[in-house]
C-alpha positions as a Markdown table, in Angstrom:
| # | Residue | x | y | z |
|---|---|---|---|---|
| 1 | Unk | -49.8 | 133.9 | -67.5 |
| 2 | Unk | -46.1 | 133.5 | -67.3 |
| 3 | Unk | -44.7 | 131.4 | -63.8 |
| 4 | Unk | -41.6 | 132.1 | -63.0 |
| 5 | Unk | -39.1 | 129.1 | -61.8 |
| 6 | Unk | -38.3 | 129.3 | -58.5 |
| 7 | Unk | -34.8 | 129.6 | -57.5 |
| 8 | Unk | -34.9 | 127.2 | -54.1 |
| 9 | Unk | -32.1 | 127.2 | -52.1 |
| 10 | Unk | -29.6 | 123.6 | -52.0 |
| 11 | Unk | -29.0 | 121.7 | -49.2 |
| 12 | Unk | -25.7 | 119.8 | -50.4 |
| 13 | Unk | -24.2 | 116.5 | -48.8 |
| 14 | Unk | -25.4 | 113.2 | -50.2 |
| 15 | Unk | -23.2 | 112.1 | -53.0 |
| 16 | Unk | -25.6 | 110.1 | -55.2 |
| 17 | Unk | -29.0 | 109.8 | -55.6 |
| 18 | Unk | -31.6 | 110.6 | -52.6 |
| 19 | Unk | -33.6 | 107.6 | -52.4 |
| 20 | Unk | -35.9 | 108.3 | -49.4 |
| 21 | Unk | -37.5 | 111.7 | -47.5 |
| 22 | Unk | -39.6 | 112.1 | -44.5 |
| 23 | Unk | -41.0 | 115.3 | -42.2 |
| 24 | Unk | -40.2 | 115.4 | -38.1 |
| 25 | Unk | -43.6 | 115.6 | -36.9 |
| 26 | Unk | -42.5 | 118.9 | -35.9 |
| 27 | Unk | -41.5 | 120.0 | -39.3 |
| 28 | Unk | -38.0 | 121.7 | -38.6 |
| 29 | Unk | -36.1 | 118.5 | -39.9 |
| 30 | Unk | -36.0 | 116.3 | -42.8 |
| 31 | Unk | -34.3 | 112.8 | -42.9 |
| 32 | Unk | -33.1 | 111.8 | -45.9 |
| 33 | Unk | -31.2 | 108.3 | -47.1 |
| 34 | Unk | -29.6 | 107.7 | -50.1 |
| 35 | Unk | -27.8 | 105.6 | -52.8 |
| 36 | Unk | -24.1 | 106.8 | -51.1 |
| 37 | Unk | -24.8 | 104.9 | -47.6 |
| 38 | Unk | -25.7 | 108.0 | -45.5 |
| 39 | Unk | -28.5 | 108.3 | -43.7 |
| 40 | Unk | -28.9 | 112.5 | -43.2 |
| 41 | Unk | -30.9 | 114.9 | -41.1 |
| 42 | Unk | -31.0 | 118.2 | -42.1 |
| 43 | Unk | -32.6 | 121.4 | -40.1 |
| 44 | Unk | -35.3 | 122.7 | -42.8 |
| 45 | Unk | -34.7 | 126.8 | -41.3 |
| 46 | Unk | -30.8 | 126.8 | -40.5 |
| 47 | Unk | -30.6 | 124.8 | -44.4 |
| 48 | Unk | -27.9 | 122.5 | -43.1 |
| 49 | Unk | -27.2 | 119.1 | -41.8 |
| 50 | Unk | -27.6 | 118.5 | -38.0 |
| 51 | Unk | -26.8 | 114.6 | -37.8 |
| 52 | Unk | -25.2 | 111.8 | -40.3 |
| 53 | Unk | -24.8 | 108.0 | -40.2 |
| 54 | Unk | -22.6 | 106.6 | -42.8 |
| 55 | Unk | -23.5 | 103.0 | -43.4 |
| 56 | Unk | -20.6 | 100.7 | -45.5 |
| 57 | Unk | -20.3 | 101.0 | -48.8 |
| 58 | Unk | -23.0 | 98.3 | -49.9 |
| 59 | Unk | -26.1 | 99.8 | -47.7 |
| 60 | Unk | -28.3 | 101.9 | -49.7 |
| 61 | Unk | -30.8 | 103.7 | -47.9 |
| 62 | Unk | -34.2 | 103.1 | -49.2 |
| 63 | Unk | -36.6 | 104.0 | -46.9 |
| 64 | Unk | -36.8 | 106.6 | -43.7 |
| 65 | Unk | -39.5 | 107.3 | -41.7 |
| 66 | Unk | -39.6 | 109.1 | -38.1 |
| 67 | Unk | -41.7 | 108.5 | -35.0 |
| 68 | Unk | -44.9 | 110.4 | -34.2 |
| 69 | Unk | -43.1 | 111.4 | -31.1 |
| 70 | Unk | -40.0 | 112.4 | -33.3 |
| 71 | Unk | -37.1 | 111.1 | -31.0 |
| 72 | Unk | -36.4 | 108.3 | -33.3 |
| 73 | Unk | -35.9 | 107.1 | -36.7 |
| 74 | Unk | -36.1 | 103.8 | -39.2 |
| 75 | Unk | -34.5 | 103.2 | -42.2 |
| 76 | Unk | -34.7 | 100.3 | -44.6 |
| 77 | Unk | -32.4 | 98.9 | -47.2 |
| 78 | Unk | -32.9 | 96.8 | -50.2 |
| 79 | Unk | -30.0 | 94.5 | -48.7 |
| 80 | Unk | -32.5 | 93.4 | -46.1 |
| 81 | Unk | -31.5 | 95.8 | -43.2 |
| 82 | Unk | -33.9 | 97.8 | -41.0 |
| 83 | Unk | -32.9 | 99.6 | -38.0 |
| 84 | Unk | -34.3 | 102.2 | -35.5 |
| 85 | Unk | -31.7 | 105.1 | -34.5 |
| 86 | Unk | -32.6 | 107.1 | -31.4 |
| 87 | Unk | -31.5 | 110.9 | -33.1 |
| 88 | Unk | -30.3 | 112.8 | -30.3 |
| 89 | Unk | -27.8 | 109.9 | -28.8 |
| 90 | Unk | -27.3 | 108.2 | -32.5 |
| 91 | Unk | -27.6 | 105.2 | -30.7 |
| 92 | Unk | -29.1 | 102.1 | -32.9 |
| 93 | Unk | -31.2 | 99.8 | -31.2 |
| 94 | Unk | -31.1 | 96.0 | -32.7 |
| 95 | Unk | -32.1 | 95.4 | -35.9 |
| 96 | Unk | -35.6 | 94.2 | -36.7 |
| 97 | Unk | -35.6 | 91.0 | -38.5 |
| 98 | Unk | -36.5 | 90.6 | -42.0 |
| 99 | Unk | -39.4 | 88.1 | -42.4 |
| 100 | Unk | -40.3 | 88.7 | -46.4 |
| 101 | Unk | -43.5 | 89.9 | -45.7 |
């Protein structure tokens, strides 16, 4: 039996490597973060972004993850950096402190 490949459509925007991924609970968005300092949400039906937060040039987005309610968002950086960003308002609420564990 022969599979075909499967021709799936592109969402472009990050410039670099995508480092990080997580579902909305309601699955119609995906956040991503990546290696270029933007942290990007993307509508999974329209295949476009809806929101992006550019970070300086030294923050690489490691790690994303949404809340079960889906109104807000963390990311995490190798740098030490983790912060929660209400989506809708882009407002970032104070960072959470870094205690090695």
């Amino acid at each position: 039996m022969l599979i075909e490949p499967y021709d799936a459509p592109y969402m472009w925007g990050h410039e670099g490597s995508i480092n990080a991924v997580d579902w909305h609970p309601d699955g119609q968005y995906i956040a991503t973060g990546g290696s270029d300092g933007t942290l990007r949400v993307w509508d999974v039906q329209e295949m476009q972004q809806v929101h992006m937060l550019e970070f300086p040039e030294h923050v690489i987005i490691e790690s994303v993850a949404w809340s079960p309610d889906g109104e807000s968002l963390a990311y995490g950086s190798p740098q030490g950096t983790s912060e929660v960003i209400i989506v809708a308002s882009r407002e970032l609420l104070p960072p959470i402190a870094n205690t090695g564990d």
